[in-house]
Each structure stands twice: as structure tokens, then as C-alpha cells.
MIVO-181466 format. One record per residue (C-alpha): residue in three letters; x, y, z. Coordinates in steps of 0.02 Angstrom, whole numbers, plus 50000, padded with zeros to 5 digits. Example, Ala and Ser with C-alpha at 12.3 -4.5 7.8 and 13.67 -1.06 7.14 Angstrom:
BEGIN
ALA506154977550390
SER506844994750357
***
This chain:
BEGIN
UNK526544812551268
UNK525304825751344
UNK525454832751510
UNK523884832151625
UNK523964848151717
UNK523804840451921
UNK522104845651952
UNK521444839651817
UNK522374820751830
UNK521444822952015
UNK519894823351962
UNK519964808051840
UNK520454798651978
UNK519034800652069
UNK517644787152075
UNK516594800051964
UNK516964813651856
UNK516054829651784
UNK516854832651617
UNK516454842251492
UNK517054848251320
UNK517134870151273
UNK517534875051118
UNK518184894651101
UNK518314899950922
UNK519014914550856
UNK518334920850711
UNK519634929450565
UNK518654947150622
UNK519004945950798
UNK517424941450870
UNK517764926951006
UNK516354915251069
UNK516314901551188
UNK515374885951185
UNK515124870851286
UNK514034852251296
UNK513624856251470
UNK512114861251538
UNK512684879351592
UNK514084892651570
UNK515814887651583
UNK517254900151620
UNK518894897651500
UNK520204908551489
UNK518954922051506
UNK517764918751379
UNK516074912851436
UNK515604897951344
UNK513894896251331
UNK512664880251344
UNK511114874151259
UNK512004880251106
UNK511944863051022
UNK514054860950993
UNK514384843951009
UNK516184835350963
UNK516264818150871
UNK517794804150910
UNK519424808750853
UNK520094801750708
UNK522124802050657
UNK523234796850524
UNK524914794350467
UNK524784805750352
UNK524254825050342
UNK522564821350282
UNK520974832750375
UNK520864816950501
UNK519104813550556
UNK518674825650678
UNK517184837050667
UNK515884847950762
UNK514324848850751
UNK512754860150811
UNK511084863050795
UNK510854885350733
UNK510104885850910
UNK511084900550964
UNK510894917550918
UNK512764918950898
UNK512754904250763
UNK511774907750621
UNK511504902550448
UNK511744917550364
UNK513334920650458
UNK513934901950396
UNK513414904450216
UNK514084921350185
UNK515964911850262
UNK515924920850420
UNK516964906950525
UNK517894900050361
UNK519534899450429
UNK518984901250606
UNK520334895350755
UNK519384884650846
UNK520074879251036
UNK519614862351121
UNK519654859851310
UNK519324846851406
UNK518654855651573
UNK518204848151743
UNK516324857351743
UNK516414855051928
UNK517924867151930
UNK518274874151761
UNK520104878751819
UNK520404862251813
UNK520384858951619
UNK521744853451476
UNK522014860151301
UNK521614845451207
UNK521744852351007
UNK521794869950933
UNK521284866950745
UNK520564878150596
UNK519004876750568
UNK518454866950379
UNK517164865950284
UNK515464869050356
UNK513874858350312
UNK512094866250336
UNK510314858950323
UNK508694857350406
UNK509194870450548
UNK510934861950573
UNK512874862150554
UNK514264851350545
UNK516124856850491
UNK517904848650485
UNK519234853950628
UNK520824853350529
UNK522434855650632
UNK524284861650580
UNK524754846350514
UNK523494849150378
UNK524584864450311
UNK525994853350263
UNK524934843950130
UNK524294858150022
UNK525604862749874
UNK526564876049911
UNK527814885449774
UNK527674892349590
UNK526344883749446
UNK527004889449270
UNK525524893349183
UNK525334906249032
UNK524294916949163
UNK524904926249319
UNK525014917749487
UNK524974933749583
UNK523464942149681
UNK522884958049627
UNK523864970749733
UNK524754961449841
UNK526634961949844
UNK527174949849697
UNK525814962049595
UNK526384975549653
UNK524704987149581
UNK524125000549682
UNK522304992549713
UNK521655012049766
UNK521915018449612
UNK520705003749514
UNK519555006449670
UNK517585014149645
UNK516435019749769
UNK514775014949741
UNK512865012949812
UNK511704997449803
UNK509865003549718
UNK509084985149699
UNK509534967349729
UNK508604956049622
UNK507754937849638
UNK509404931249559
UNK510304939449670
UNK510934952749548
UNK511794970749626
UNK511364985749552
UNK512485001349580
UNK512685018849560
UNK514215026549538
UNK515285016549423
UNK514315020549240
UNK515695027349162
UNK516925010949176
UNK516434997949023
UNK515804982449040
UNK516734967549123
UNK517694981349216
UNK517314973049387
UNK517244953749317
UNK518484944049434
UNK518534958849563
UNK517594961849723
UNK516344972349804
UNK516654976349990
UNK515314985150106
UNK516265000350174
UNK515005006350314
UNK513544998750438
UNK513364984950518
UNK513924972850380
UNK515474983050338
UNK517074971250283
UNK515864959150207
UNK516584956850039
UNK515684946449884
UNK516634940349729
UNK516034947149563
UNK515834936449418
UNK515234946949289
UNK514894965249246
UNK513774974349143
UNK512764992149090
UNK511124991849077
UNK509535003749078
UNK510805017649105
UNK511435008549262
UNK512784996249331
UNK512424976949364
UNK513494965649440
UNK513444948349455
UNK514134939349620
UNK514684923649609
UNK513924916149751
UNK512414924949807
UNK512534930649985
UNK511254921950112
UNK510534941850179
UNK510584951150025
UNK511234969250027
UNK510134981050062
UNK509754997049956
UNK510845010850002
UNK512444999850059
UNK513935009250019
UNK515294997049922
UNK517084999549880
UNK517334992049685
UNK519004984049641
UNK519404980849462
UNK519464963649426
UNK520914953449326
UNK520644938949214
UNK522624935349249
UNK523184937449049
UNK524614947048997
UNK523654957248893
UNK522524962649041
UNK523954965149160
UNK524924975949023
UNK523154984948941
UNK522344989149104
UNK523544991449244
UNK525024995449140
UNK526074982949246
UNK527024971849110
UNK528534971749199
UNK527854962649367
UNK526594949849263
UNK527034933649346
UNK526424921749203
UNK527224912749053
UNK526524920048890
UNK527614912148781
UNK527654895748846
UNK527424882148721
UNK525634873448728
UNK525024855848715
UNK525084860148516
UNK527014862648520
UNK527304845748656
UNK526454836648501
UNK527324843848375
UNK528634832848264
UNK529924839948136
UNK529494842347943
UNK530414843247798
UNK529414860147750
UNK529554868247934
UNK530754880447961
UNK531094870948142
UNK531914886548202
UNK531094890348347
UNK530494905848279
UNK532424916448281
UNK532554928248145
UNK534534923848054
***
């Protein structure tokens, strides 16, 4: 059962009230903004939340289960704080998003009413709307080992256990093309596919942190191409310094060829296809299971 806080429960028992709804989200690179569906700034916890900005929250929806639940925001790109480049290049994926309910009257008097992450975002014709997906939503994704013939682990991380600075390039943007195609400098002398399944990450300026994925990889005219797999909304400009991480395709081969880490491949190479599961015994098969006697 929630708590309202007294002088909030005061207010709604007044003959009128003066509600209003602010939304603080905190975005994965520590920016914080404030927003609100009144008509002017709003004071919460000490971040200004700002009006006219369009934010506007739709009924609450629950379920038994651990399902998204039918909550959502919405906004018009009104505000110079939410724009469409920042929402296509995944800016707020993942963004904590705080709802108050605040007395607009007296903003001290207010209530926490949900604190969810923020889901996928929709864009078009100037507008947004994204899913608010709270803790509960955690619990239903699949969580443990899948035992695949490929690794499970991340490049680098602890599971991996490669040292991502040694299979790291530094690199310079000369040309972006209509398809959204980088060309760089720097990397020449690694072959092709080198990058495939890795990442480029702008190291400096005001876009540094900004990472694209990297689908494909390839020489030509005496330079390096690279092929994102989603082209970013602003392309990079010429001149943006990138950090190049070798990319892994996740076979054993790859994991033992290029990073000479066999040991810590977290895959099942040798497990027994969909060829074996419909295999049946014959009277000229060894049926062995491939030991030498």
C-alpha cells in the first residue's frame, strides 16, 4: 500500500487541486533533465523540470505477470534537450526515468509514484513515444548459460578475459558516405574483416563515448572502410578521432587464431548438431563415438 507523504494527502483533500506530473530522467552518461505537463518550471529534488517540453504520461497499465505493462511517455522533439538525433543514435536507451506526482502549487508537496527504465523509443513526424519498463520487468528476461557451439562471452570482459587494448587501433574519419560508410586512416595494415563484429568509439570532442557497431570491414583505394551497422542519425564528421576494437565472430577458431585465448572460449565446439540428434545406428557405422581402441 503506498504512503501519501501528509502534505500531499492535504492537498487532495481540498475542494480543488493543482497536480501535475515531472518526469526526471537520468541518462546512462550522467546527464539529468527534468520535465513536467505543467505550464512552467517545477523544482524536484533539485532538478528543474522544464515545461512546454511536450512529455506527457498515458494511464497505467499492470499485470500479473512481468510483462512491460502498458505504460508509456510520450513528447513532441519540442525541446532542445530532446532531440532526434540524440534518440536515434540510443542516447536515453536504458535511461532511469523518475515519476512524481507534484502539487504544482507547492512542489514540496509531491509523491514518488514509479521509477522505471526507459524502453523502446518510437519517432515520427517530429514526435516520440517510448515504453517505461520497471524492475519487475528484469525478472522475465532469461538469465544463465545457452550451450551453443559459439562463445557466450563479451569481448574483454571478465568471462573473456582478452586484454581489449592490445586489439585496440587509433584511427581518423576522412569521408562518410551517402550509405553511411566510414572511411579511416590509420588501420591499413590489419586485413580485411579485422573490425567486422567490433566497434568504433569517438575518443575526443563533443561526441566523444559515442560508440557505433561495425558490421563489416574492408581495404579499398589504399584506404580503410567500415561498415556500421546502423547508420548513425549525425554522421561523423571528417577528422573524428576513433578508438578500433577487433571484432569476434564468437568461433573457436577465431577465439584460438586471433586472440590466442583457447583456454577461456566459452562455447561448445564439439557439440553434436541437428545431423547427429537424427542420426540412427547402421550395420556399416563404426557407432563408436569417434574413440580410437
Amino acid at each position: 500500500m503506498r504512503t501519501i507523504p501528509p502534505a500531499l494527502a492535504e492537498r487532495l483533500a481540498g475542494a480543488a487541486t493543482t497536480l501535475a506530473t515531472c518526469f526526471v530522467a537520468r541518462l546512462a552518461d550522467g546527464t539529468v533533465m527534468g520535465f513536467t505537463d505543467h505550464d512552467r518550471t517545477l523544482m524536484v529534488d533539485g532538478v528543474a523540470c522544464e515545461p512546454a517540453s511536450g512529455f506527457d504520461r498515458s494511464v497505467a497499465g499492470r499485470g500479473a505477470d512481468f510483462a512491460v505493462g502498458e505504460e508509456e511517455i510520450a513528447g513532441a522533439l519540442t525541446s532542445d534537450r530532446i532531440t532526434e538525433a540524440d534518440l536515434a543514435d540510443g542516447r536515453w536507451d536504458g535511461a532511469r526515468v523518475e515519476v512524481h506526482l507534484v502539487d504544482s502549487s507547492e512542489p514540496e508537496a509531491r509523491m514518488p509514484v514509479r521509477t522505471a527504465t526507459l524502453g523502446e523509443a518510437v519517432r515520427a513526424d517530429g514526435a516520440f513515444r517510448a515504453e517505461l519498463r520497471g524492475p519487475a520487468h528484469a525478472l522475465g528476461q532469461p538469465i544463465g548459460r545457452v550451450f551453443t557451439r559459439t562463445c557466450d562471452a563479451a569481448l574483454g570482459d571478465a568471462r573473456c578475459g582478452v586484454d581489449l587494448s592490445t586489439f585496440t587501433t587509433a584511427a581518423t574519419v576522412t569521408a562518410v558516405d551517402a550509405a553511411g560508410r566510414i572511411t579511416v586512416a590509420g588501420a591499413e595494415a590489419l586485413p580485411e574483416r579485422w573490425f567486422a563484429g567490433g566497434t568504433a568509439t569517438v575518443t575526443a570532442g563533443p561526441r566523444a563515448g559515442f560508440a557505433l557497431a561495425i558490421a563489416d570491414h574492408f581495404p579499398e583505394d589504399g584506404a580503410t572502410v567500415l561498415v556500421p551497422w546502423r547508420a548513425p542519425a549525425t554522421p561523423l564528421e571528417a577528422g573524428t578521432a576513433l578508438a578500433l576494437v577487433a571484432g569476434c565472430d564468437k568461433r573457436f577458431e577465431t577465439c584460438r587464431d586471433r586472440f590466442a585465448n583457447a583456454d577461456a572460449f566459452r562455447g561448445f565446439p564439439h557439440m553434436p548438431g541437428q545431423d547427429f540428434v537424427f542420426s540412427y545406428a547402421r550395420g556399416d557405422g563404426d557407432d563408436d563415438g569417434g574413440v580410437l581402441f
